[in-house]
N, C-alpha and C positions, 0 to 999 in steps of 0.2 A: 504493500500500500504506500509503504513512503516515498518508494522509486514513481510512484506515478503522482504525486505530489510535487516531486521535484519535476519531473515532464512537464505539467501543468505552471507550475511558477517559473520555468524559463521557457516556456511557451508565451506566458505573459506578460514575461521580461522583454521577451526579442522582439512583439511586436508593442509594447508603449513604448519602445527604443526608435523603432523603427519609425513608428508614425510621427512621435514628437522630435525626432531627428530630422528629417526633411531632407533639405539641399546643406544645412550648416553642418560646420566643423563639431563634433564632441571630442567635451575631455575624454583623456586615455581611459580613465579607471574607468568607464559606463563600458566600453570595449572591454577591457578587463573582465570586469563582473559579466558579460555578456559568454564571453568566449568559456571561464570558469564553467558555467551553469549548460552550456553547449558540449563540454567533456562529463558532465554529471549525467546528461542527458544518454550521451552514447555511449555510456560505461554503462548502461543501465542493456543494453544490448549486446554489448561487447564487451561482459564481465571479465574480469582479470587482464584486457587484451590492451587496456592502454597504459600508459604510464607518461605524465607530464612536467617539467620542468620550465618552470619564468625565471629569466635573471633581465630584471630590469636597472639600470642608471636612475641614481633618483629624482634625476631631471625630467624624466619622462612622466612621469606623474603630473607635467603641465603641459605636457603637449594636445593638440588638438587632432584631430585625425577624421577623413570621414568616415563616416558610419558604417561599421560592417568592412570595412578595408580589411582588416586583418583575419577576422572570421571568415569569411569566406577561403583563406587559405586553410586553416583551419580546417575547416568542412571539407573541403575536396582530400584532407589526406586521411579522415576519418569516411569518406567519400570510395574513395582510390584504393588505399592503403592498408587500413585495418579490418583486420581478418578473425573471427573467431579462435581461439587459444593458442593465438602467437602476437608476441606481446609487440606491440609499436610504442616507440620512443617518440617524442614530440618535443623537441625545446623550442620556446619562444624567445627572444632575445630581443630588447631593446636598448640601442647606443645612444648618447648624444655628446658631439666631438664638434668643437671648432664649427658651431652651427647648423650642425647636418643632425638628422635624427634618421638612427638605422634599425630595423626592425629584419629581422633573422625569423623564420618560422621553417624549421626543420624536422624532417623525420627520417631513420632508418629502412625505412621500409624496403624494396625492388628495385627502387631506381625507372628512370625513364629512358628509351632506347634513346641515340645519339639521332637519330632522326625523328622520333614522335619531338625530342625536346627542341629541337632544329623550327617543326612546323607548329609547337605550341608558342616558341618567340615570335615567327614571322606574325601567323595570325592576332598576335594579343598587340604588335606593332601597326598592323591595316591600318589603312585612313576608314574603310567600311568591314563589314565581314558577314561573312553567311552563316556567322549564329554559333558557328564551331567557337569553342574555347573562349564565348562570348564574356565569362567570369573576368576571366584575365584581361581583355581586351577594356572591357567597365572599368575595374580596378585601375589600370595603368591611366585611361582617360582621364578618373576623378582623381589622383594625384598629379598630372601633369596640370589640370585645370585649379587646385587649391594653389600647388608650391611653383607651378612654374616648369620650363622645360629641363631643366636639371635634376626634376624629379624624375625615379625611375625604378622600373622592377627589374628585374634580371632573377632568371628559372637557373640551377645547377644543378645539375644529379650526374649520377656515379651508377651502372649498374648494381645493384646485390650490395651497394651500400647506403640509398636513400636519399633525397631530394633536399634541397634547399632553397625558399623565395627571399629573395634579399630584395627589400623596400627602402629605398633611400631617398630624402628632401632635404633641400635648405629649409631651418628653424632658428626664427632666431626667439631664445624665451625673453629675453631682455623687453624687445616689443610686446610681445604674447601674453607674458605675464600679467601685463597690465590690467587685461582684461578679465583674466580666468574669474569665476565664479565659482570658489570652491564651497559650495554648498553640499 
């Protein structure tokens, strides 16, 4: 009963997130608490099979990000990746260095051939697309459109050793700061 309590409360998380989010930036921790509640949800399906790790900069706790950026990497490796009683590794990682905020979402998993990873780059680069790998293609949009064109994603995977999306912006918290609402 309590596993489906918790479905239910990040079910009701993800979407007051989502609607009162809109087009604006959220703070990180709302991302945080979303993605948390998102691995409670699919360990509830995938008992024993995940296992996760955050190492956050404490600077990131004022960053803004849009909505669901990171989660959705997230989902596609609980998506892709995680398989009934073989355990998947997941670290998240957030930097912040000399202005830039870096954001690491890794997992051990398979890996991706050198060529699906070849046409998961091209397609999430399109100026349009036909719908393929449309995640990645959204994602990289709404970060080049918040930070600018020196934002940017970049996919790495390694056969039989598992995936890496590395997300990087200029941030400057100096400006940003100013603003946060930490309610």
């Amino acid at each position: 009963m309590n596993a489906i309590q918790n479905i239910i409360l990040y079910l009701s998380d993800y979407f007051r997130y989502l609607f009162r989010s809109g087009k604006d930036l959220e703070i990180f921790e709302k991302e945080q608490h979303l993605i948390e509640g998102y691995i409670d949800m699919a360990s509830v399906r995938y008992p024993g099979s995940i296992q996760i790790e955050y190492s956050y900069d404490p600077e990131i706790r004022f960053v803004r990000l849009p909505p669901l950026l990171l989660h959705n990497f997230v989902e596609n490796i609980i998506k892709y990746v995680v398989q009934q009683e073989i355990v998947t590794h997941i670290s998240i990682i957030g930097q912040y260095e000399d202005k830039t905020v870096t954001f690491l979402i890794m997992d051990d998993g398979p890996g991706i051939p050198p060529d699906k990873l070849e046409e998961l780059d091209r397609d999430m680069r399109k100026e349009r697309t036909d719908g393929s790998h449309i995640g990645f293609y959204n994602s990289l949009r709404r970060v080049k459109y918040f930070y600018g064109d020196e934002a940017d994603i970049e996919i790495m995977s390694d056969l039989g050793e598992g995936t890496c999306v590395n997300i990087h912006f200029p941030y400057n918290l100096e400006v940003e700061d100013e603003t946060i609402d930490c309610e």
